[in-house]
C-alpha positions in Angstrom: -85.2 4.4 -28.0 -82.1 6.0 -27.7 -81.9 9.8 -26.3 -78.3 11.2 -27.1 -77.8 14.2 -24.7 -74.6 15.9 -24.5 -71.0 15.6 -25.1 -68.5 17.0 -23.0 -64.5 16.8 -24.4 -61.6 17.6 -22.2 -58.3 17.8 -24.0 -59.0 15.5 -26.9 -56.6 16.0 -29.8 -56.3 19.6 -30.3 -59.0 20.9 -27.3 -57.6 22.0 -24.8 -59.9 22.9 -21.8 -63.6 21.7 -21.4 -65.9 22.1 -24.6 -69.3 20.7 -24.2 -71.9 20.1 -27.1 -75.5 19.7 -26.9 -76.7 16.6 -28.8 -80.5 17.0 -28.4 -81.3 20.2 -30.1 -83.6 18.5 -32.6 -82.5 21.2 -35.4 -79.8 21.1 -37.6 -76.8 22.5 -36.0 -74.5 24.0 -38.3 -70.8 23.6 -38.3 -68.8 25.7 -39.7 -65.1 26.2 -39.9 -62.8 26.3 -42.4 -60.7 23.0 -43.8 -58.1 21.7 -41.0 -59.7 23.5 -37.7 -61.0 20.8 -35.9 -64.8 19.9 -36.9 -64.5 16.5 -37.1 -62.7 16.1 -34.1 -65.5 17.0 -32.3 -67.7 13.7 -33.6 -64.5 11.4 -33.1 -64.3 12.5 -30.0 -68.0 11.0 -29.9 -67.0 7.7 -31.4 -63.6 7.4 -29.2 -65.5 7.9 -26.3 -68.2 4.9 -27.2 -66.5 2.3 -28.7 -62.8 3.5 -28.2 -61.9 4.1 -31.9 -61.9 7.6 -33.3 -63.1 7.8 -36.7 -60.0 6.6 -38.5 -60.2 3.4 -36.3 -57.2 4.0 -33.9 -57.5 4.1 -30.0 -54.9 6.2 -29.4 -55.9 9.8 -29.3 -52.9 11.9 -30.4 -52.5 14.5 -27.5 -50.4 17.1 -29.1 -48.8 17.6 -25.6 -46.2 20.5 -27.5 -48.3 22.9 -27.7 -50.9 22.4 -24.7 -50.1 24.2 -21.4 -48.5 23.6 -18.6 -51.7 22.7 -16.6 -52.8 20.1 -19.2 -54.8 16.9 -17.2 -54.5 14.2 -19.7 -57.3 13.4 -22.0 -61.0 12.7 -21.0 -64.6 12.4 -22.9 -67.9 12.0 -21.4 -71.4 11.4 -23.4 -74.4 11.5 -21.9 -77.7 9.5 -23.7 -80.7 8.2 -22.3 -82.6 5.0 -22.8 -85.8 4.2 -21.1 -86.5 6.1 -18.3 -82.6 5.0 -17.3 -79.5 8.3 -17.6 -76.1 6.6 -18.5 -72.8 8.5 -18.6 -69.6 7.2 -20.5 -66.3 8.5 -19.4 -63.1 7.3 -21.7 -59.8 8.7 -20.0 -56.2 8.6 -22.1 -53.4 9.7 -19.1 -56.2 11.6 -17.3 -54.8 12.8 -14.0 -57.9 13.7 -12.1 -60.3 12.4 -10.0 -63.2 11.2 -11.3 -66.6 11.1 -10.0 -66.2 6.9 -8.5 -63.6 8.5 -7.0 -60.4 7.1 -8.3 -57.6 8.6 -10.3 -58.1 9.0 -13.8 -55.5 7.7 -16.6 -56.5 4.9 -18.7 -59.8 4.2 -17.8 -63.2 3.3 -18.6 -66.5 3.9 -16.8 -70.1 4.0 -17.2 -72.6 5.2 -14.4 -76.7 4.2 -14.9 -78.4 7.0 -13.5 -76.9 7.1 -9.9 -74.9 3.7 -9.7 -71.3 2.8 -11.4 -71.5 -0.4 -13.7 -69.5 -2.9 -11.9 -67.9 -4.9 -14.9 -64.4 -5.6 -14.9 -62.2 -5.5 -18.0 -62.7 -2.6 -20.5 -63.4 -5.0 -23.2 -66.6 -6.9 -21.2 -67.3 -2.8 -20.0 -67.0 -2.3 -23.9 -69.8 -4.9 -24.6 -71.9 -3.8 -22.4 -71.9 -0.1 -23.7 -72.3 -1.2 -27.4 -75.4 -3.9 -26.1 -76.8 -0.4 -23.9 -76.9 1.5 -27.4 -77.6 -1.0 -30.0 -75.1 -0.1 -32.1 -71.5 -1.5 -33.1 -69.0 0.6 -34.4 -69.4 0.1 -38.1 -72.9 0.6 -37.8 -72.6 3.8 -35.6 -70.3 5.1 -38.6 -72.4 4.0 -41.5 -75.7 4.9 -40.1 -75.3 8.3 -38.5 -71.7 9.2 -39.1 -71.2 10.7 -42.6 -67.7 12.0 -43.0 -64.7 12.4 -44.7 -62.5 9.0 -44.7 -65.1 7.0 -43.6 -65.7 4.1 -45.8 -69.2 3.8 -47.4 -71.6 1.5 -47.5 -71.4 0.2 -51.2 -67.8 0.0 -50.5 -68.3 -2.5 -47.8 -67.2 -6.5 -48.5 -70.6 -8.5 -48.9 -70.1 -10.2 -45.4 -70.0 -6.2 -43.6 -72.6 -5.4 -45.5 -74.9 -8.4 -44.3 -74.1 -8.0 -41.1 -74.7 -4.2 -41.2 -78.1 -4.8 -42.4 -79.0 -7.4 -40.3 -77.7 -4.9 -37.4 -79.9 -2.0 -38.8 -82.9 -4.2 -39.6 -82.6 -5.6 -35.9 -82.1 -9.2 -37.3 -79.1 -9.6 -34.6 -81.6 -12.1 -33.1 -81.5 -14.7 -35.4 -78.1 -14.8 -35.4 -78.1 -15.4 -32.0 -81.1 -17.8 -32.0 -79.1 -19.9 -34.4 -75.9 -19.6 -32.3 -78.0 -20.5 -29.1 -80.0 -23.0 -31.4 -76.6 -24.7 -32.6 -74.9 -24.6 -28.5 -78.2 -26.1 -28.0 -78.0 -28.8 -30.6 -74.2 -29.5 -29.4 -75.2 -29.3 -25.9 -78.2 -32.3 -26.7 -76.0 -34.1 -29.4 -73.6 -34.5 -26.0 -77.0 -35.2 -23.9 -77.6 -38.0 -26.1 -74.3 -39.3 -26.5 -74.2 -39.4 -22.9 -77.4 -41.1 -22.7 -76.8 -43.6 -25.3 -73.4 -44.4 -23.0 -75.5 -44.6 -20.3 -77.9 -47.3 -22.0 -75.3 -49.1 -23.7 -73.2 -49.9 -20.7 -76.5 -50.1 -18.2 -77.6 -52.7 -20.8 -74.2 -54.4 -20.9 -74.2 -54.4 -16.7 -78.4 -55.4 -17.0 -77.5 -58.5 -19.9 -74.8 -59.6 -17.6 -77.2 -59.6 -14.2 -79.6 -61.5 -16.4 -77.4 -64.2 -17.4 -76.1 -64.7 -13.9 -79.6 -64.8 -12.9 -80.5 -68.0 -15.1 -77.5 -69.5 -14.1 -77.7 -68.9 -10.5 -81.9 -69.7 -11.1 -80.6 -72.8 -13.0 -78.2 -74.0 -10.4 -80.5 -73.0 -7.9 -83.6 -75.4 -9.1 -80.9 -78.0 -9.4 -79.6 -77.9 -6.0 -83.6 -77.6 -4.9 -84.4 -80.7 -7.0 -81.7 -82.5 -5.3 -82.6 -81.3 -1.8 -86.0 -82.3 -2.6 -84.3 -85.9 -3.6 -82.3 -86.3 -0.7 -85.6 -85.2 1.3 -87.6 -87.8 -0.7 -85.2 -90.4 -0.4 -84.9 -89.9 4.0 -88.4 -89.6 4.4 -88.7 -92.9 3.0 -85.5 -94.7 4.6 -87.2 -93.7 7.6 -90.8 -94.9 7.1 -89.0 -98.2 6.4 -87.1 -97.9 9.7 -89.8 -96.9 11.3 -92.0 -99.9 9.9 -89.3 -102.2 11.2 -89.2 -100.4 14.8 -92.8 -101.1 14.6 -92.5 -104.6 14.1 -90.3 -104.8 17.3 -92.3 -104.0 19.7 -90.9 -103.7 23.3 -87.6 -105.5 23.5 -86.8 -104.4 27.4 -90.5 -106.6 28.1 -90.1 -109.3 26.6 -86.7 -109.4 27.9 -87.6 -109.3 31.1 -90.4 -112.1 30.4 -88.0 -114.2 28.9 -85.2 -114.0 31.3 -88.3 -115.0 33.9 -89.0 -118.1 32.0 -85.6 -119.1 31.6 -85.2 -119.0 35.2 -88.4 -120.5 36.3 -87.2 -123.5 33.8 -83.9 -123.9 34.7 -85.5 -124.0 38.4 -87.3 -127.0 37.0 -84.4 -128.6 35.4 -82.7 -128.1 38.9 -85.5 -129.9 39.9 -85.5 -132.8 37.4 -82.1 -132.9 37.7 -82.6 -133.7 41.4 -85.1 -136.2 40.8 -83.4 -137.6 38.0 -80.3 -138.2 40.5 -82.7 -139.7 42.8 -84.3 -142.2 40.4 -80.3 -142.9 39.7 -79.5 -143.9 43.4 -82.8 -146.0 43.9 -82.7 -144.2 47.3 -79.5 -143.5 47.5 -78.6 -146.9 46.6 -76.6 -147.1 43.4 -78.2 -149.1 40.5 -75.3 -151.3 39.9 -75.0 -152.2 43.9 -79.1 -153.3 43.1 -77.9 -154.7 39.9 -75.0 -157.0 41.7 -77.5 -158.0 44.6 -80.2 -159.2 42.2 -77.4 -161.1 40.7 -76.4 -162.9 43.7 -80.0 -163.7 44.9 -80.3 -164.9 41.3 -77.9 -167.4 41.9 -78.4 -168.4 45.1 -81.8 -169.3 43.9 -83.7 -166.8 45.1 -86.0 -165.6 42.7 -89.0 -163.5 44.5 -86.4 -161.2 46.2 -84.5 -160.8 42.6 -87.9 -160.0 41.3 -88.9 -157.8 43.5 -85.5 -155.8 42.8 -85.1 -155.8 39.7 -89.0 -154.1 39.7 -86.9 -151.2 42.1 -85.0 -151.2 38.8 -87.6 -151.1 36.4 -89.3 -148.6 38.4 -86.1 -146.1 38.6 -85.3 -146.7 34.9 -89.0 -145.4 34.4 -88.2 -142.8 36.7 -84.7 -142.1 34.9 -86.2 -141.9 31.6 -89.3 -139.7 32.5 -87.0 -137.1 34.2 -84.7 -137.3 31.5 -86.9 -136.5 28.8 -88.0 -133.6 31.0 -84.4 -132.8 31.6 -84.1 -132.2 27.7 -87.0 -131.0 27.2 -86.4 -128.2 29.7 -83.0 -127.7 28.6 -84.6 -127.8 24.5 -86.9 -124.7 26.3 -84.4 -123.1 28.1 -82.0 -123.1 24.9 -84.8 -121.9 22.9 -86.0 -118.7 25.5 -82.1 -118.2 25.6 -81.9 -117.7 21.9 -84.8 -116.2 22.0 -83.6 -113.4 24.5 -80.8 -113.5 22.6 -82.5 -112.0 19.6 -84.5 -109.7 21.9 -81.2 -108.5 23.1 -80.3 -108.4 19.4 -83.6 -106.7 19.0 -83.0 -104.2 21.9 -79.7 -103.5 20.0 -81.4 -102.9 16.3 -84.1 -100.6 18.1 -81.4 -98.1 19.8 -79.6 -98.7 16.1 -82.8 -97.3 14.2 -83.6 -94.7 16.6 -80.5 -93.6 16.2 -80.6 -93.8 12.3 -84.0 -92.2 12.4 -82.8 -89.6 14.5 -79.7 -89.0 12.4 -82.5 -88.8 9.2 -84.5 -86.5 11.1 -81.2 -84.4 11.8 -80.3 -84.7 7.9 -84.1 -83.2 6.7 -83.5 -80.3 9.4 -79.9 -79.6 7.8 -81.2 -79.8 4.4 -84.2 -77.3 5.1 -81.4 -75.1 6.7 -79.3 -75.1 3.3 -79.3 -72.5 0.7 -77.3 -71.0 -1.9 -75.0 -68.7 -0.5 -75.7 -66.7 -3.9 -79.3 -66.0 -4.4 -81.0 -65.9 -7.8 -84.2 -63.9 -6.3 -81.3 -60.9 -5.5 -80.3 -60.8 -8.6 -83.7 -61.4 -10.3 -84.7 -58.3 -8.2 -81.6 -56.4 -9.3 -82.4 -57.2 -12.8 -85.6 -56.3 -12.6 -84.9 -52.7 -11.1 -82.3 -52.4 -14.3 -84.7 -53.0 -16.9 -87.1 -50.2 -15.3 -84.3 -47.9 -15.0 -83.4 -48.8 -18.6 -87.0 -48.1 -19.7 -86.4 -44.8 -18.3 -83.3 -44.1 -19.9 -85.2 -45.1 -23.3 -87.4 -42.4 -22.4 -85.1 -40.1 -21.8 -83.1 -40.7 -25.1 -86.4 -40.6 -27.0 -87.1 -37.2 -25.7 -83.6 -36.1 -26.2 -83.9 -37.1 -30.1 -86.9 -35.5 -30.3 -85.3 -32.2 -28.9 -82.2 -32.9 -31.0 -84.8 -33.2 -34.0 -86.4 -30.2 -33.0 -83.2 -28.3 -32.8 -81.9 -29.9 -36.3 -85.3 -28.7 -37.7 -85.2 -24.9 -36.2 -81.9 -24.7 -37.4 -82.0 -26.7 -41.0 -85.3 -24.7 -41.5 -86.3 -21.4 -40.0 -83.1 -20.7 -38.4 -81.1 -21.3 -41.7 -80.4 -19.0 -44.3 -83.5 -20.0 -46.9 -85.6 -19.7 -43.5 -86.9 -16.8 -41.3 -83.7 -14.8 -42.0 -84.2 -14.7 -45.9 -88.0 -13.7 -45.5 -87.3 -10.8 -42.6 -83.7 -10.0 -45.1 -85.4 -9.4 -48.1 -89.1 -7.7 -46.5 -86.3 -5.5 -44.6 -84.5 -4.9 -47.8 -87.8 -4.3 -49.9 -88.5 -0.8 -47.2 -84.8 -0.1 -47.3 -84.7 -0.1 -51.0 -87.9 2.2 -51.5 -86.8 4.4 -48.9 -83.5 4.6 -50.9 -85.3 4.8 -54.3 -87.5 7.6 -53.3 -84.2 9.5 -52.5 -82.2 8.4 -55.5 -85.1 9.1 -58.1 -85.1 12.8 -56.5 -81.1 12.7 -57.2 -81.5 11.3 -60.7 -80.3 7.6 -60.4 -81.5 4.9 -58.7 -80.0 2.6 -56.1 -81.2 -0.7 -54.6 -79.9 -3.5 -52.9 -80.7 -7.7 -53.0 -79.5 -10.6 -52.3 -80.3 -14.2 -52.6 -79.1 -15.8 -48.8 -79.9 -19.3 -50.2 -77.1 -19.5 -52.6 -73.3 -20.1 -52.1 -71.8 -17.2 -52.0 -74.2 -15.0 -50.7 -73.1 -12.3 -52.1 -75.1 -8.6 -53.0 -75.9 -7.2 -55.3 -75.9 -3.2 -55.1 -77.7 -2.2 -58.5 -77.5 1.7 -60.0 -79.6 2.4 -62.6 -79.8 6.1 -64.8 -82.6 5.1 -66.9 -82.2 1.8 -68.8 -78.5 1.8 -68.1 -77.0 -0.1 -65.4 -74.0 2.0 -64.1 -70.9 0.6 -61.7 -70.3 3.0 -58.5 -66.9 3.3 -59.7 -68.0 4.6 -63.1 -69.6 7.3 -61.7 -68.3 10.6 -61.3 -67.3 11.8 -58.5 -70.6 14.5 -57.8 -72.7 11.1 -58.3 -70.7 9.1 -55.9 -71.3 11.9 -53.6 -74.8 11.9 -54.4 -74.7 8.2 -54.5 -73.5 8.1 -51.1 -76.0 11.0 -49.5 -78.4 8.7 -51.0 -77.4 6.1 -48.9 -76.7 7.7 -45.9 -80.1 9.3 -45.4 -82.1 5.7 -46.2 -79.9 3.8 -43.7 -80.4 6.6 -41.5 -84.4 6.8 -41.8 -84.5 2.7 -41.4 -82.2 2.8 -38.3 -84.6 5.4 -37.0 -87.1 3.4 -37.9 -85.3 0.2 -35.9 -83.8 1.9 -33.3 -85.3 5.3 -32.5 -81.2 7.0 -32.5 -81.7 11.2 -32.5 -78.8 12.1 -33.7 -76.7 12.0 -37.2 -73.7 13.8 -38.6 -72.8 14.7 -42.2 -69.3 15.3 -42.8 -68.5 17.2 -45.9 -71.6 15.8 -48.0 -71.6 19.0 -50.5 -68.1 18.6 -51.5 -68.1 17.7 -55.7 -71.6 19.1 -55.6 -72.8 21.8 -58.1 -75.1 24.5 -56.8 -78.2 22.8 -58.2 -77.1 19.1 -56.3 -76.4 21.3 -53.2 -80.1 22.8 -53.5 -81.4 19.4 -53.9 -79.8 18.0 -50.6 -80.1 20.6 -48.8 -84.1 20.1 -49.9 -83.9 16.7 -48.7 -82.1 17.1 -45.3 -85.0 20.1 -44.2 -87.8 17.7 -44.7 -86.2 14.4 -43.5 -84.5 15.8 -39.8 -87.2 17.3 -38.7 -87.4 15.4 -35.5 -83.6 15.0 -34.8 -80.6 16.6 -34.3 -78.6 16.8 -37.2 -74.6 18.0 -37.3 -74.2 19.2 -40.7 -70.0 20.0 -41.1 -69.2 22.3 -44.1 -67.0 25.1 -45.0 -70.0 26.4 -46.9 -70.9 29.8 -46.1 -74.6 29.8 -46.7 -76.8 27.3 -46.8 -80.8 27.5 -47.6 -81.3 25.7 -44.6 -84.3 26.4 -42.4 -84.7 25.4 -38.2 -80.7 25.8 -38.0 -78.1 27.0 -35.5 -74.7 27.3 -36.0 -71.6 26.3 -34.2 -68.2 27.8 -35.2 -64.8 26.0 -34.7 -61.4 28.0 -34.7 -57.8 26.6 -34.0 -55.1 29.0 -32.9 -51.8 28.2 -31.8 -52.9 24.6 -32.9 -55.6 24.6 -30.2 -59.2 24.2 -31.1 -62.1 26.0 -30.0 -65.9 25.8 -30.6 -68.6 28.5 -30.2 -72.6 28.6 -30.4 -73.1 31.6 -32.6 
């Protein structure tokens, strides 16, 4: 609820000093003055000081420096209202020269305290805002709801978009339109979430396909280059069980060296030994055969044939001897030929044995090389990798599932209650059914009738303002100019009673409202306003001299020397 409390003017328009107004009386204040003295200036001294715009709309307050004194301080306006259990004072300044209570020098400026501390908002416009959030009201509002004057436009004369908004200002349906501004930045914000997300997953998959093909490959090449290890393993194990088998087979070459060279020289000791003895059976004790042979000869011829005999058996016997010892010369020399080959080959052997060691040893060196080889590029890395990508891409599924479900949300909220067929049209046209028998209870006392509708689920939107005198349909600018006035009092007091309703305001001026107005129209309003301002303070502004009006004090505005003043009588 909002408590208006006081209005203090210094030197707006044609005031000159300090001129405060109570706006909490909870009566109807009466003011009177005649045309051109400064009554109206009072309430758009009000509005200036609220939203800066007087009641013609301009910001400028006209300071009629001419005819103000020489001690004039510039232009200041302070109103004082109270919301909650929270004070608030608005001071507008226009070349003020004073101090003010922050401290610093008036002139242009802009302030609002909240009970003991200054608002600290830089920027009149965001300073603006902020007062206009404070009070609930915007300026149009603020004029068609509780400012009823002279030169203010009227609500029926209000485009069909002003008029909308209006109600959906009095009728507190503001919300919506900021849910459905949120609701849309929302939908943007997610519709970029998702896009984002969908970017994400399509290049993570990209990068994830990629890993996985290089892991098959790699995997591929991999089990290829194990197969062949495994070959090449296969392949040495068994070149060396066949060396092996073949080492087996020769034993201990070194030994049987050794054996061999002992036989060949225990025989060639023999042969030494035949050889000797054969050379002995040669000589016939040292005698040479032939000498024997000659000798046996010559006893031959001489005749003498024992002695010959008994040579020639030296002879036979040495022959015997020759050819024993000769047979045993070759015989050892077959043996000694034979242990000679055969050492030979153990020598051979010896050879072939350090020859497959060595060739073992070099297989043995081969299966510890290949068990040390690997691919200098690991699939398993890369299987890993891929592995982590498609969890993280399960993830960013699940993210961009829950982000379409929020963007479907969103697209619902807004395609359905948000939108104009939605929540809007059913609070819209409930608000509109209490505004329009609030206005028919005051336009059947006036003689016509007045409602408003409008259909938010069609094109254009537009209203419809319907004035009815009995079965006749009537145009507001067919009516005279008493019923426009009537018309318009009509109005004023129903949006009046529904922003009371909304918005708890106090306060409401009418400007003028018995101008065109017979005596019996005058009677009837004046009727109306004692029973519906009971409970708030209400600024009636005529030139009328009496008024049946009950509960009522009166305030009386004079301008001399083109300087207005303004008593409580």
């Amino acid at each position: 609820m909002i408590t208006f409390i006081g209005l203090m003017i210094n030197g707006f328009c044609s005031y000159e000093g300090q001129s405060y107004i109570s706006l909490n009386e909870k009566q109807t204040v009466l003011v009177k003055a005649s045309n051109g003295q400064g009554k109206s200036t009072i309430f758009s001294a009000l509005v200036w000081c609220l939203y800066g715009k007087t009641l013609k709309g301009n910001s400028e307050v006209n300071t009629w420096k001419e005819i103000r004194s020489k001690d004039y301080n510039g232009t200041r306006v302070d109103v004082t209202f109270q919301k909650g259990d929270s004070t608030y004072v608005i001071t507008r300044c226009q070349n003020y020269t004073q101090c003010l209570e922050d401290g610093a020098k008036g002139k242009d400026r802009l302030i609002v305290q909240k009970d003991v501390d200054f608002i600290d908002i830089k920027g009149k416009a965001k300073l603006q805002e902020y007062i206009v959030n404070e009070i609930g009201l915007s300026y149009k509002l603020f004029l068609n709801s509780i400012m009823f004057g002279q030169g203010i436009q009227r609500l029926i004369q209000e485009s069909n978009s002003d008029k909308k908004k209006l109600f959906e200002e009095v009728f507190n349906l503001n919300f919506l339109n900021i849910a459905k501004d949120m609701a849309v930045k929302m939908r943007n914000d997610v519709k970029m979430q998702v896009n984002d997300i969908e970017h994400e997953y399509k290049s993570f998959n990209n990068e994830f396909e990629s890993t996985r093909e290089t892991y098959y490959d790699l995997k591929e090449r991999e089990d290829s280059f194990k197969s062949d290890i495994k070959d090449k393993k296969r392949n040495l194990k068994a070149n060396k069980t066949k060396l092996e088998e073949q080492l087996s087979k020769i034993g201990d070459p070194e030994q049987d060296i050794e054996k061999a060279e002992d036989k060949i020289n225990k025989l060639k000791k023999n042969l030494t030994q035949v050889n000797t003895k054969l050379e002995k059976a040669k000589n016939l004790s040292d005698i040479p055969v032939i000498d024997v042979i000659d000798k046996v000869i010559r006893l031959l011829e001489k005749g003498n044939a024992d002695k010959a005999l008994s040579k020639m058996k030296i002879i036979k016997e040495s022959f015997k001897a020759i050819d024993i010892y000769s047979d045993k010369k070759y015989s050892l020399k077959d043996k000694i030929s034979k242990y000679e080959r055969d050492r030979a080959n153990l020598y051979r052997d010896k050879s072939n044995k350090k020859d497959l060691n060595r060739r073992i040893e070099d297989i043995k060196d081969q299966i510890k090389e290949l068990k040390k080889e690997k691919l200098h590029i690991l699939s398993p890395k890369y299987k890993k990798r891929a592995l982590e990508m498609k969890e993280k891409l399960k993830h960013i599924e699940a993210k961009l599932k829950k982000a379409n479900k929020q963007l479907e949300d969103v697209e619902w909220l807004i395609e359905d209650p948000l939108s104009n067929k939605g929540i809007k049209a059913y609070l819209f046209n409930s608000s509109l059914d209490l505004l329009n028998k609030t206005l028919e209870n005051y336009s059947k006392v006036l003689g016509f009738r007045i409602s408003f509708d409008i259909d938010l689920g069609s094109t254009k939107k537009d209203f419809i303002t319907l004035i009815e005198r009995g079965d006749i349909v009537i145009d507001y600018d067919e009516l005279s100019g008493g019923e426009k006035q009537l018309a318009n009092v009509a109005m004023a007091f129903a949006m009046n009673e529904s922003l009371t309703a909304s918005k708890g305001i106090n306060i409401a001026f009418l400007d003028e409202v018995f101008e065109s107005l017979d005596h019996e129209n005058i009677d009837l309003v004046v009727s109306l306003i004692n029973n519906i301002y009971e409970d708030k303070t209400l600024f009636l502004i005529t030139h009328q001299d009496s008024l049946p009006l009950s509960n009522c004090k009166t305030l009386q505005v004079k301008k001399q020397g083109g300087v207005s003043t303004v008593q409580v009588l």
